[in-house]
Structure formats: structure tokens, C-alpha cells
N, C-alpha and C positions, 0 to 999 in steps of 0.2 A: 567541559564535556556536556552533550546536552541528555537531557533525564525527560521523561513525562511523571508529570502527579496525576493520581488517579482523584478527580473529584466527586463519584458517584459512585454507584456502589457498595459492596460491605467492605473492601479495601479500600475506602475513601482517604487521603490523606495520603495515600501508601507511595514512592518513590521509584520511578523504574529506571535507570541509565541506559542511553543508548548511544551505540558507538555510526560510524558510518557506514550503512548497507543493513545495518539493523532492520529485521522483520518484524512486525508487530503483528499478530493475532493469537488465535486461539489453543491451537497445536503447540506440543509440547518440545518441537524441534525452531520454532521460532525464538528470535533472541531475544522479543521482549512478551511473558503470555501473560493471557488475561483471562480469570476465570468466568468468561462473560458467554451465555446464548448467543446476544446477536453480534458477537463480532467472531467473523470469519476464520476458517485454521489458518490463512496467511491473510492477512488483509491489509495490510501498506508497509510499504518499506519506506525509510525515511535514509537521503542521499545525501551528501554535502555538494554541490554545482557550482562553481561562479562564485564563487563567497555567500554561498546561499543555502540553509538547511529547507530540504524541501521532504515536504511525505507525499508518496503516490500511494493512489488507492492500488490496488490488487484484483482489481474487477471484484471486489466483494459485493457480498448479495445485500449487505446491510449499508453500504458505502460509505464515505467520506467526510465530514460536513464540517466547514468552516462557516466561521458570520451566519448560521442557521440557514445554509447551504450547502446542495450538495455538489462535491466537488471532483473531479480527475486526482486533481493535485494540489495544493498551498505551498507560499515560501512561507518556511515559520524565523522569523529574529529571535524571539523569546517573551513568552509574557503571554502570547495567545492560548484559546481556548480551540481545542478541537473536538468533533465527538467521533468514534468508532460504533458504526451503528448507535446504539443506546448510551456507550459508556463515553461521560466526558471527562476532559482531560484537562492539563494544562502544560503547553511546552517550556521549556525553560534551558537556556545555556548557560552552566555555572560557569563559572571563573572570568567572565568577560569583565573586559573595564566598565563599558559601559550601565552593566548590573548589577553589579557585587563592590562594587570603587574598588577592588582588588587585583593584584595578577597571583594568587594564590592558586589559582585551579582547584580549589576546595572552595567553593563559592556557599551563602549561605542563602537557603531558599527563601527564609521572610523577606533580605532584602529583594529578591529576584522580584515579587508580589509587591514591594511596596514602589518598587520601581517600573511596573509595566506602562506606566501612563508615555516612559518615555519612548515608546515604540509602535511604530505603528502597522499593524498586520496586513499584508498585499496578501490578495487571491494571483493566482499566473496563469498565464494562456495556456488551451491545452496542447500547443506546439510551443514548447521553449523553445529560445534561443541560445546557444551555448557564448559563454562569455568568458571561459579562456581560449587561448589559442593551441594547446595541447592536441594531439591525436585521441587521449584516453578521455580528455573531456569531450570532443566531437564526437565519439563513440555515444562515452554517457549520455548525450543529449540526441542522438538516432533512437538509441534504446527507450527510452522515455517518449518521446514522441512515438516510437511506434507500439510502444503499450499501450499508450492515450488513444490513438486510433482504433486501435484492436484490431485482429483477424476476422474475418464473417464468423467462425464459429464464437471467437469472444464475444461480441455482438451480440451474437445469437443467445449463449447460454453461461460465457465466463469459466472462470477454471472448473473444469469437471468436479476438481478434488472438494471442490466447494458447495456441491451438491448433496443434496439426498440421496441415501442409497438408493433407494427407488427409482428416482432420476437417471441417478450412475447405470444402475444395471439395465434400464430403458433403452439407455444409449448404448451398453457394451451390445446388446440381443439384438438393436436393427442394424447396427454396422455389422453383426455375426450373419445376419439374415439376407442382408447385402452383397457381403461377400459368397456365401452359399446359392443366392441368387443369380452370379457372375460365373462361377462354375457349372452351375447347371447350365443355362444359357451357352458358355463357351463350349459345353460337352453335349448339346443339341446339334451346334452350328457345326460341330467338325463333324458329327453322323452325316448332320446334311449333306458337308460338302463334300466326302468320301463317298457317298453310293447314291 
């Protein structure tokens, strides 16, 4: 099962599990939180793909950064260091052979740490490739690729919910203002064309 250890912070040390589809940020409806400012109320989920644990960013405002980069997305093996905004981390998949010399699935985290030298951390394109031949995995790897893209408003601004209120309410008053604009407008043109 893979976990992150929190390396910064006041919960430095501290152990979090996470399952596949796991959401990591700030909010309290997230399945992994972190009592942290700068990381996001949803700020990356982390997928399993292809025999590959991968974390995508969330269009967070603090983003991503692997190798003291920042990133869309990382394949994590185990043994890497990631940061969420400010807070860094460390990935880790207990119960593997290759980490733990176990098939216990209760893996112990020093060996996981004394054993990272045997793995070595890839960054990924920001269009994966899917590498089963499944439907659900084709799906998964559209879905991802078109997060990494983004829509013009993701682009633009990213998850609303991820904003300042200030911001938020910025945007609910000129789309309200927009819309009131188009009413008026539309209830000119029919006077017009009526008499």
C-alpha cells in the first residue's frame, strides 16, 4: 500500500496511506489532509496506470514539484521526494519485494529509506501513454491527458474552488452581470423588432 511521510512541517515524521484515486490536499473531504497554507483544498490525486503510481497536480495554485521542479504530473516507484507547494514529502510503497525483502504488505518504513538508492525517479510527459489494453485504462489515460491540457478557463484561473473568496465572488458578479447584460440586450432587440 503506498503512504507519504510528511518531511516538513510540525507533523514532520508523520505517516499518511493512500489508496488509488486518493486526493491529497488541504480540505477536509480529501482522503489524504494536510494542515498546510500553501497546499491547495484538492491539490493532486495520486492514480495507479500502467503498473505505475502516478500524482497529478490539481491545477493547484501552489503546484507540483518533483527534482525541484515543477510539474503536471510524476511516476512515483517509491523512495522519492515530492513537495506540495511548501510541504515535502516522501513517497513510499510498503510491502513490495523490492523494498521491504517482504510479501508481508505490512512493510517497514526504515527499510523502505535505507533502500531508495535502488530506484530511480522518472518525471512523465504531459500526455501519457496508456499502457494496458483495457477500456477503463484508455479512459483513465483521456482523463489525464485532458486535465494536463486544461480547458481555456483552467488556463486561465484553475479550480474556482481554489481561489480566494474575493476572486470567487469577482467571478460569480461578472458572469451575474453578463448574464443581466444579455437580457437586457435581448429585451431591447425584441422592442426593436416589434414596432
Amino acid at each position: 500500500m503506498p503512504r507519504f511521510v510528511q518531511l516538513s512541517g510540525d507533523r514532520a515524521g508523520e505517516s499518511y496511506p493512500a489508496d488509488e484515486g486518493a486526493i491529497l490536499g488541504r480540505d477536509s473531504s480529501c482522503d489524504v489532509t494536510f494542515a498546510e497554507n500553501s497546499i491547495s483544498r484538492r491539490h493532486a490525486r495520486l492514480i495507479y496506470l500502467g503498473g505505475n503510481w502516478q500524482l497529478i497536480d490539481m491545477e493547484s495554485r501552489n503546484g507540483l514539484f518533483f527534482d525541484n521542479e515543477r510539474v503536471p504530473s510524476c511516476i512515483l516507484h517509491g523512495g522519492e521526494e515530492i513537495r506540495l507547494g511548501k510541504l515535502r514529502l516522501r513517497f513510499h510503497v510498503v510491502g513490495r519485494d523490492d523494498l521491504t525483502g517482504g510479501e508481508s504488505g505490512e512493510g517497514d518504513l526504515e527499510t523502505d529509506e535505507e533502500n531508495t538508492h535502488l530506484i530511480k525517479p522518472t518525471k512523465v510527459d504531459a500526455t501519457p501513454a496508456p499502457q494496458g489494453s483495457g477500456l477503463a485504462s484508455e479512459r483513465r489515460a483521456a482523463q489525464i491527458a485532458s486535465m494536463q491540457r486544461g480547458s481555456a478557463l483552467h488556463r486561465f484561473g484553475g479550480d474556482l474552488a481554489q481561489r480566494s473568496s474575493v476572486v470567487r465572488w469577482s467571478v460569480y458578479l461578472l458572469v451575474l452581470a453578463v448574464a443581466v447584460g444579455a437580457c437586457i440586450g435581448a429585451f431591447f432587440l425584441a422592442q426593436k423588432l416589434r414596432g
